[in-house]
N, C-alpha and C positions, 0 to 999 in steps of 0.2 A: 257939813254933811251934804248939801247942798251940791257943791260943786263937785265933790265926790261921785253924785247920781248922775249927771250934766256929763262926765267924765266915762262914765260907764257906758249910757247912752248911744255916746258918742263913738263908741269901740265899738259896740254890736252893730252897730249899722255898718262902720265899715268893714267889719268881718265879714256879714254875709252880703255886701257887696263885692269886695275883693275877690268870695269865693265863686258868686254867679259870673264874674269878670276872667277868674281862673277856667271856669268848667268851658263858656261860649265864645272864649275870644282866640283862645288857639295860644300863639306862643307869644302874644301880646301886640303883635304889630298890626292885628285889624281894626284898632281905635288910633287912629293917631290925633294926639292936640294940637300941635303946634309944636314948632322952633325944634323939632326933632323927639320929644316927649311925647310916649304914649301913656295910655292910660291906665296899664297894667305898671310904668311907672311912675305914674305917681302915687299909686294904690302902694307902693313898695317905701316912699317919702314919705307918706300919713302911718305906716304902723309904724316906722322909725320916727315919729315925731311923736308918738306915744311913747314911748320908750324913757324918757324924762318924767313925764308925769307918773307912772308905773314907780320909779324908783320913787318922787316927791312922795306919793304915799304911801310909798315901802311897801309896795303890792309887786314885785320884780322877783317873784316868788319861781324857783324851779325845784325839782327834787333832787335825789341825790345823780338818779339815772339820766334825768334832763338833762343835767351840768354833765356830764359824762357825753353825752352825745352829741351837745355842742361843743364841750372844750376839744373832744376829737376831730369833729367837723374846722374846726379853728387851727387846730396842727397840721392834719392834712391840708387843708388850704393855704396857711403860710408859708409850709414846708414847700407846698410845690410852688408856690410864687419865687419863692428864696432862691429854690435847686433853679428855676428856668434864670432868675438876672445873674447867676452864678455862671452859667452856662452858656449865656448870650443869646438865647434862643427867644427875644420879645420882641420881633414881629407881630405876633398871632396871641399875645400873651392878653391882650382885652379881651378879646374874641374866649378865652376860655375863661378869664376871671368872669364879665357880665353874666353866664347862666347860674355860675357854681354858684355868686355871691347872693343870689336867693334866696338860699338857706339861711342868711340873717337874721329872717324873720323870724324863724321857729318860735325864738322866744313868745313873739306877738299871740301864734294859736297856740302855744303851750297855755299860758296868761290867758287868754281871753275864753279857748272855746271852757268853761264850766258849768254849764250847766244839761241838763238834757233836753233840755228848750232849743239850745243853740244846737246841739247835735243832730237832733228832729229838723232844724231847719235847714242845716248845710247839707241831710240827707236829701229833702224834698229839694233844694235847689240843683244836686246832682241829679236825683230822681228825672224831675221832670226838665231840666238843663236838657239830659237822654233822650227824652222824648221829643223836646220841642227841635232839636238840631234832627233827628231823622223825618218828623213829619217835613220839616222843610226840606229837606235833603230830596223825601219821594215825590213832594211835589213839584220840585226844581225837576227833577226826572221826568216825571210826567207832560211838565210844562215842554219840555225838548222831543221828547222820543214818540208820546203819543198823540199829544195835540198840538206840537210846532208851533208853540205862542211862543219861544222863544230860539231867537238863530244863535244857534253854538257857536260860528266863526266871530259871531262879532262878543258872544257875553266873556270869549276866549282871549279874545284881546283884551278888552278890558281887567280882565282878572289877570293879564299876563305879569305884572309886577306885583302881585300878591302873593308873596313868599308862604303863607300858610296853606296854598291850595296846588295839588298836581293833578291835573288830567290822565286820566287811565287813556284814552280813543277818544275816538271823534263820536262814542255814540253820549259824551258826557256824563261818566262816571268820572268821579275826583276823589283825590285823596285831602282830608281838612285835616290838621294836627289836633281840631279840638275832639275830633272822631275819636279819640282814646277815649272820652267818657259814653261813646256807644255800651260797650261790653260792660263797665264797670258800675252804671245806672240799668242795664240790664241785674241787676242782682237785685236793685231793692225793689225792683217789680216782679221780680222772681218772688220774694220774699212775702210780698203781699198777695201773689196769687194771680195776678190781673193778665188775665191771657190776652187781650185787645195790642195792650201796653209791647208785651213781651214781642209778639209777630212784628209789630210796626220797628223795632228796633232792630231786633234780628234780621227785617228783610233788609232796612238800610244797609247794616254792616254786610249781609250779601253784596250789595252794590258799590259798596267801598274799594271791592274788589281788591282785598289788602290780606295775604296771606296772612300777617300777625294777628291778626283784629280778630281774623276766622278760629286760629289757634285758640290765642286767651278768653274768646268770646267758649270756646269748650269747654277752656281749662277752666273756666270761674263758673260753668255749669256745672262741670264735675264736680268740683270739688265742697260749691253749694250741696247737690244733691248727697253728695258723701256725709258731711257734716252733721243734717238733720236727718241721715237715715242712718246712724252706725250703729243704732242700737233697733233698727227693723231689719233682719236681712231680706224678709222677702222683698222687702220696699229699694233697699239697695239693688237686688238683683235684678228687680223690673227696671228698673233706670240705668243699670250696667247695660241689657241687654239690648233697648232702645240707644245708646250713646255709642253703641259698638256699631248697630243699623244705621243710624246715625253718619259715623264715619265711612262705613263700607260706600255708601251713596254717595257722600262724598266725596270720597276719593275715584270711584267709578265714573262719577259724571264731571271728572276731571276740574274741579271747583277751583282749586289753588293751580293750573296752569290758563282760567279764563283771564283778559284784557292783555293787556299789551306782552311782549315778552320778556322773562323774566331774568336771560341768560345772561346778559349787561352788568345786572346788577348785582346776581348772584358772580358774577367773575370779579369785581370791583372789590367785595365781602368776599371773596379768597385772597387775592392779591395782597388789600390789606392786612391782611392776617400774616401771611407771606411775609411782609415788609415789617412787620410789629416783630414775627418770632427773628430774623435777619439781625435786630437791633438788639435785640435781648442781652445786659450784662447780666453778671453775678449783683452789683450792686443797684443797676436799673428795675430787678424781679423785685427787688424791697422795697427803693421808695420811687424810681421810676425815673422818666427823663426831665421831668418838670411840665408846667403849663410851660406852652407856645410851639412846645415837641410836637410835632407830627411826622406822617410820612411820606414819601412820595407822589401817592396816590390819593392821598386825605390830609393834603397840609394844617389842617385846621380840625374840623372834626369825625368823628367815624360813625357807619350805619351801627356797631355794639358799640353802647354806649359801657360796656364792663371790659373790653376791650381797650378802646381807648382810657379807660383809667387804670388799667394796668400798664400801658406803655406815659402816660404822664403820671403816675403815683406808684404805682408798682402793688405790691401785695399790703403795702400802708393803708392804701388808697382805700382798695378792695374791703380790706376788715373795715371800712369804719359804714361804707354801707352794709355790710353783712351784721354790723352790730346792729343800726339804726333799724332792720328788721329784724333782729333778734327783739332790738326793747318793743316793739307792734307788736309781738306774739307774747311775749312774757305779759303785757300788758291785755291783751287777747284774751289770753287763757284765765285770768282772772276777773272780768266780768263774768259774774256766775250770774246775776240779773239778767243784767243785757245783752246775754253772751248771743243772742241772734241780729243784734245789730253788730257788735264790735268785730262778728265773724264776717261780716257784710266788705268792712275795712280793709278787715286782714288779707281776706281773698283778694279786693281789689286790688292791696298794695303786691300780691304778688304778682300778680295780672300786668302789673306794669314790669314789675324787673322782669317779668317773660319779655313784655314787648321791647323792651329795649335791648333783646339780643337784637332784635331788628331794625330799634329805630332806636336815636339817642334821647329818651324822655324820662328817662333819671334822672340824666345830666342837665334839664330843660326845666322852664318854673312851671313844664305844661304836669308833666309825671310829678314833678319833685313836689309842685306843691299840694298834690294828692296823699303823697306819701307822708308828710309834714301833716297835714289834716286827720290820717288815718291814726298817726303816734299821738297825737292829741287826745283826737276823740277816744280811742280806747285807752289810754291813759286817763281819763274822767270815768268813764266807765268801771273800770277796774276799782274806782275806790267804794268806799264803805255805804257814802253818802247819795251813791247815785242810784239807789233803792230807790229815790221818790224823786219827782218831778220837781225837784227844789233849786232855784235858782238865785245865786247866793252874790251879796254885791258886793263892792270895794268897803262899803261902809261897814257889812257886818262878816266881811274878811271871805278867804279863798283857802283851798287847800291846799296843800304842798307836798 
């Protein structure tokens, strides 16, 4: 029994470790340990080193739907590994297996997150993960723009080799990948009401100066406010009417054409598109050209990330992320409990396929393993048992 607990233990910590390491490190390469190993992977080596133990006490438990999402996830990923050494297209073929192969884990927070303990904490860890990257964010700002404790040419080089960070101008706004959980930890402070919390984050992602981030940071306002008002209309209509003022200001004081210009990259994201529909077969539209396919313009990977796995998967590819939020919302709609947390999830998880018309964080462990955390948690939620604040161990079993 013993080592059983010792086992359990030992899971939780690195769960909500991995996931404060997922929220604040970006796409893993701002810890590096050594000899090329960072530290997002080896957070990726330890839930795989679980994975043994799990089966030793037959605790390697998934449902019906689980196995379903992974055995799909398993096909579309063989299949295009197979179609690309088929094709001789493995140049670039690591380059797309390392982000996909993420999704490994699933099993690990399928398994591990059960209880509402652990739910509550990877919230608060998103929660205030939100918080603590834009306070630093406005004081990195302040630090440059209004009190000049810091020289932007020199903090510019130094960060030059820091792939998770792009400078917007010289006035030092940046772009950070872990800035996706701006918008998405804006909801659980929505949730709880904390207008302090709310402003400090919202104004960050103003300064992000990132059309997406401005979008989803809407769309998960909307679609919150939607959610807990559909049965007030008045209450609806005052928040319609504010979102639409909202936009109008927005769009008047010209918000999405502030910082650098945007005409580069939006030409880039037609081109490719251009070059993906050029290549298009009858058999390419189903399973696609394989990993390592690219195209002229993005040999490797694309600003849409649903884009790029139409032209390396095709419409294979496509349905097995369109299932994996299908099971998030089946699982959603069934928290009847917790249904104001699991809806917290659900928005978030769309919040990201939004943003990855713009950026590829589907396809990245920064999105994917939100999304991965989101089919969890509201899959614990959804059951019978998560009425009560009951957390349930390997000793006296798990639910399936």
């Amino acid at each position: 029994m013993k080592p059983i607990l010792q086992v359990e233990k030992l899971y939780r910590i690195l769960l909500l470790f991995a996931v404060a390491e997922l929220v604040l490190c970006g796409s893993g390469q701002v810890v590096k340990i050594g000899g090329g190993l960072t530290l997002r992977m080896l957070n990726y080596l330890c839930m795989f080193g679980f994975y043994p133990l799990f089966i030793a006490y037959g605790h390697f438990k998934m449902n019906r739907l689980d196995w379903k999402v992974f055995g799909f996830y398993l096909l579309t990923f063989f299949f295009a590994t197979n179609w690309c050494l088929i094709n001789g297209n493995t140049l670039n073929l690591v380059e797309d297996l390392k982000p996909l192969s993420y999704f490994l884990v699933f099993p690990f927070f399928v398994i591990t997150i059960n209880s509402c303990t652990d739910i509550r904490k990877i919230s608060s860890i998103i929660q205030y993960g939100a918080l603590f990257m834009s306070v630093v964010y406005l004081v990195y700002l302040m630090a440059i723009k209004l009190l000049g404790l810091v020289d932007f040419v020199a903090f510019y080089g130094s960060m030059s080799e820091q792939s998770d960070v792009m400078f917007r101008d010289e006035g030092g706004e940046l772009f950070y990948k872990g800035f996706l959980f701006l918008p998405i930890g804006l909801l659980f402070w929505l949730k709880e009401k904390k207008i302090v919390p709310v402003c400090i984050i919202l104004l960050a992602i103003y300064f992000t100066l990132t059309r997406g981030f401005y979008i989803i940071a809407m769309l998960g306002i909307a679609c919150y406010v939607i959610s807990i008002s559909k049965k007030n209309l008045p209450t609806l209509l005052f928040w319609g009417i504010c979102g639409m003022a909202a936009i109008f200001v927005v769009v008047a004081s010209g918000l999405f054409e502030m910082g650098e210009a945007r005409s580069d990259g939006d030409l880039i994201r037609i081109v490719t598109f251009e070059q993906v529909i050029d290549r298009v077969t009858p058999l390419s539209t189903l399973i696609g050209h394989g990993f390592g396919d690219g195209v002229p313009i993005r040999t490797i990977h694309m600003e849409n990330a649903f884009l790029e796995i139409f032209h390396k998967q095709g419409i294979l590819g496509l349905s097995f992320w369109m299932f994996l939020l299908y099971g998030i919302h089946f699982y959603s709609k069934r928290a009847i409990i917790h249904r104001d947390i699991s809806r917290l999830y659900w928005i978030g998880t769309l919040m990201v396929y939004v943003q990855s018309l713009f950026n590829p964080f589907l396809t990245n462990p920064i999105g994917m393993s939100f999304v991965i955390i989101s089919y969890a948690c509201c899959r614990h939620l959804s059951q019978p048992g998560a009425a009560t604040d009951f957390r349930p161990s390997f000793a006296q079993g798990s639910h399936s």
